[in-house]
C-alpha positions in Angstrom: -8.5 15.9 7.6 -7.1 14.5 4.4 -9.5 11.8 3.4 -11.0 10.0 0.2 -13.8 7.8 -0.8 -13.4 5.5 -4.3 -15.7 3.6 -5.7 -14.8 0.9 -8.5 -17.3 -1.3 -9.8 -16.5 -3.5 -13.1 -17.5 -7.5 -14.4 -14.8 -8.6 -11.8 -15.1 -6.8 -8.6 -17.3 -4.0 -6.4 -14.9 -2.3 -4.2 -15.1 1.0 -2.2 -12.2 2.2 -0.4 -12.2 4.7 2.4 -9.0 6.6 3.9 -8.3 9.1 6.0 -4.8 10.0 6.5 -5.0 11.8 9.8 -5.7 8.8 11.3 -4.5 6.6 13.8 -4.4 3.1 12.3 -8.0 2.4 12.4 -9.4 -0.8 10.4 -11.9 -2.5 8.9 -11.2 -4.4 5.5 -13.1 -7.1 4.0 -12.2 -8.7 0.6 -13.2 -12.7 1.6 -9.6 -13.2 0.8 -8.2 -13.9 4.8 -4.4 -13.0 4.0 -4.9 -10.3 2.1 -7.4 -9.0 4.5 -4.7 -9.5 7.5 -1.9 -7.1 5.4 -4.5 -4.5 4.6 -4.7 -4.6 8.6 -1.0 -4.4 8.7 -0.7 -1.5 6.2 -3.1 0.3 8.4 -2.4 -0.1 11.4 1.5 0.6 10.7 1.1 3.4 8.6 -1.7 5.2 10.9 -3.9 5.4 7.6 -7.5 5.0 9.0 -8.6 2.3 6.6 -11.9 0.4 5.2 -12.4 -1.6 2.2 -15.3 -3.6 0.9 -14.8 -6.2 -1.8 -16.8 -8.3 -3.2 -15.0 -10.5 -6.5 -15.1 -13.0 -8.8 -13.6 -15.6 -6.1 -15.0 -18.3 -7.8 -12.3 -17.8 -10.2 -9.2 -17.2 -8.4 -7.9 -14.1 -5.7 -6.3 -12.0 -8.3 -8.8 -9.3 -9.7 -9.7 -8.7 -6.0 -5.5 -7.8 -4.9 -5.0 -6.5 -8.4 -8.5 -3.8 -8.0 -8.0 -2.8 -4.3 -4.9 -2.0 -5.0 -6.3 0.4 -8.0 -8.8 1.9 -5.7 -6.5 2.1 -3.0 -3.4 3.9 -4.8 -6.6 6.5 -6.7 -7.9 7.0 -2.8 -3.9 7.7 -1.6 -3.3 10.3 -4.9 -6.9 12.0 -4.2 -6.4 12.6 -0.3 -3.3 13.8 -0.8 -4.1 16.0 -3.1 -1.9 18.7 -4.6 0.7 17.3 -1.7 1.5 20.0 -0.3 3.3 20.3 2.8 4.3 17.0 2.6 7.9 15.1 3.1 7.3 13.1 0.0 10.0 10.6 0.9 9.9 7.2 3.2 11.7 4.6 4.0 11.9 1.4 6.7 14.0 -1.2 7.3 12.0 -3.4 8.7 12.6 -6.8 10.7 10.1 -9.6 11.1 12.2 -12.7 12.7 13.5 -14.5 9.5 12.5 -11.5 7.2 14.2 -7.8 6.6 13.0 -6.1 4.5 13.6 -3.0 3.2 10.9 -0.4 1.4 11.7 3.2 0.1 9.4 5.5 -1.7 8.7 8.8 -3.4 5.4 10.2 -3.6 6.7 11.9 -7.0 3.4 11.5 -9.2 6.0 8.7 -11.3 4.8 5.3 -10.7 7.4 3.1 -10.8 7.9 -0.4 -9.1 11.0 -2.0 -7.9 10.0 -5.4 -6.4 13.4 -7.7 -5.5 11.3 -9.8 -3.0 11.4 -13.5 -3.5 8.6 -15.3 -2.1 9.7 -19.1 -1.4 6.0 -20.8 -1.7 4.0 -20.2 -4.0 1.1 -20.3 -1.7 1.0 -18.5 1.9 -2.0 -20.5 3.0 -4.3 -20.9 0.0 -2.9 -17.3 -0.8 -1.0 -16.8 -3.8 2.3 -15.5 -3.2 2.5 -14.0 -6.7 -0.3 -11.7 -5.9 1.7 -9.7 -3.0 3.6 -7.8 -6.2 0.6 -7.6 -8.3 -1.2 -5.6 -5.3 2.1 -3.7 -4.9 2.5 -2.5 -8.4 -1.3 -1.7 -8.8 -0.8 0.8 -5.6 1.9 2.2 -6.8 0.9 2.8 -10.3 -2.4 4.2 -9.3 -1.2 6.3 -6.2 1.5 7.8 -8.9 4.4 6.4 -6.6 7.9 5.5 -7.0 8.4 2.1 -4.8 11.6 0.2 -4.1 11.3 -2.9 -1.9 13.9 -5.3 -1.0 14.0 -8.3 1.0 17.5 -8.6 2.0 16.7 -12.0 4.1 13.9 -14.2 4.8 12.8 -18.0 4.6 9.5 -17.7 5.9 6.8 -16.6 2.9 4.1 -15.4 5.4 6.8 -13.4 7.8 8.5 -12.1 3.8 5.3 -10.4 2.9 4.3 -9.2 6.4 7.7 -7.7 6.6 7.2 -5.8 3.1 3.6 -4.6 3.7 4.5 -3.0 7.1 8.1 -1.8 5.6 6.0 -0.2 2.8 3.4 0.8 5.5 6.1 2.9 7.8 7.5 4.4 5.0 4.2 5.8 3.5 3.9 6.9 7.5 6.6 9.1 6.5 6.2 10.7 3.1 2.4 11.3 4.0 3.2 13.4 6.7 2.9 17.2 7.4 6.7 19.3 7.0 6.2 21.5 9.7 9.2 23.8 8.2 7.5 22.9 4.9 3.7 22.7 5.7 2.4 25.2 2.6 5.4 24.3 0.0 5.0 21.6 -2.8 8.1 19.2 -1.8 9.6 19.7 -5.1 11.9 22.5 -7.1 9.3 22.0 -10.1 6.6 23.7 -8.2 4.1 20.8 -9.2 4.1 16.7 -8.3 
């Protein structure tokens, strides 16, 4: 079973992540932050990653060090279960409807992080959530997980059904790259030899 453990403890926030990514969608996250808490569910349960996270930040202060540092935790717990990645298909994508929202989310498990966010958010709160903070978990994943992500929302009017939309679209897609090649399963997807 491919699986990781991080631990990340600074001023701002304690977290520990677990994942296994043999799972079948299992969760249990807890960050006191009730949005965010319901998309780590989404991202789980869509993308059959068995997932837990404890967080415990500076809420006092405002949601953003505890998006910004799960997402840290969580891309460093994606990069060390998959480890040398072998096997893998590498690429995913989804286009992914939720009523009002399509969205579309395409990635590349190349070891380049790079974000490509065209996703406007029409509130700027979802709740008391800050919509601003859906990217900012988004590029911190993707950074720390060494991934290339492209995500598009092509319609949408709804800001909750938007960022649903894009953490299941992102959550299918990782379904996809994660898993095992069966014509492929001992090759590193890539001519270089290395990702």
């Amino acid at each position: 079973m491919r699986r990781a453990t991080v631990t990340r403890k600074t001023n701002e926030t304690d977290i520990v992540v677990e994942i296994t990514l043999d799972g079948t969608g299992q969760y249990d996250n807890q960050t006191d932050v009730g949005f965010f808490d319901h998309m780590l569910d989404q991202l789980a349960r869509h993308s059959l990653i068995d997932l837990q996270v404890r967080c415990t930040g500076d809420l006092h202060i405002d949601d953003h060090h505890t998006v910004e540092d799960v997402g840290i935790a969580l891309g460093q717990a994606l990069s060390e279960a998959l480890g040398d990645k072998r096997g893998i298909h590498r690429y995913g994508s989804c286009l992914l409807p939720m009523d009002d929202a399509l969205v579309r989310a395409a990635l590349d498990l190349s070891g380049r992080p790079y974000l490509v966010w065209n996703v406007d958010l029409p509130t700027a709160k979802i709740g008391t959530f800050d919509s601003e903070l859906v990217r900012e978990f988004f590029q911190a994943f993707s950074t720390h997980s060494g991934m290339t992500l492209h995500v598009d929302a092509l319609h949408g009017i709804n800001s909750h059904h938007i960022a649903e939309a894009a953490f299941k679209a992102v959550a299918r897609a990782l379904r996809n790259a994660i898993a095992t090649d069966p014509r492929k399963s001992d090759a590193i997807p890539s001519t270089k030899g290395a990702l």
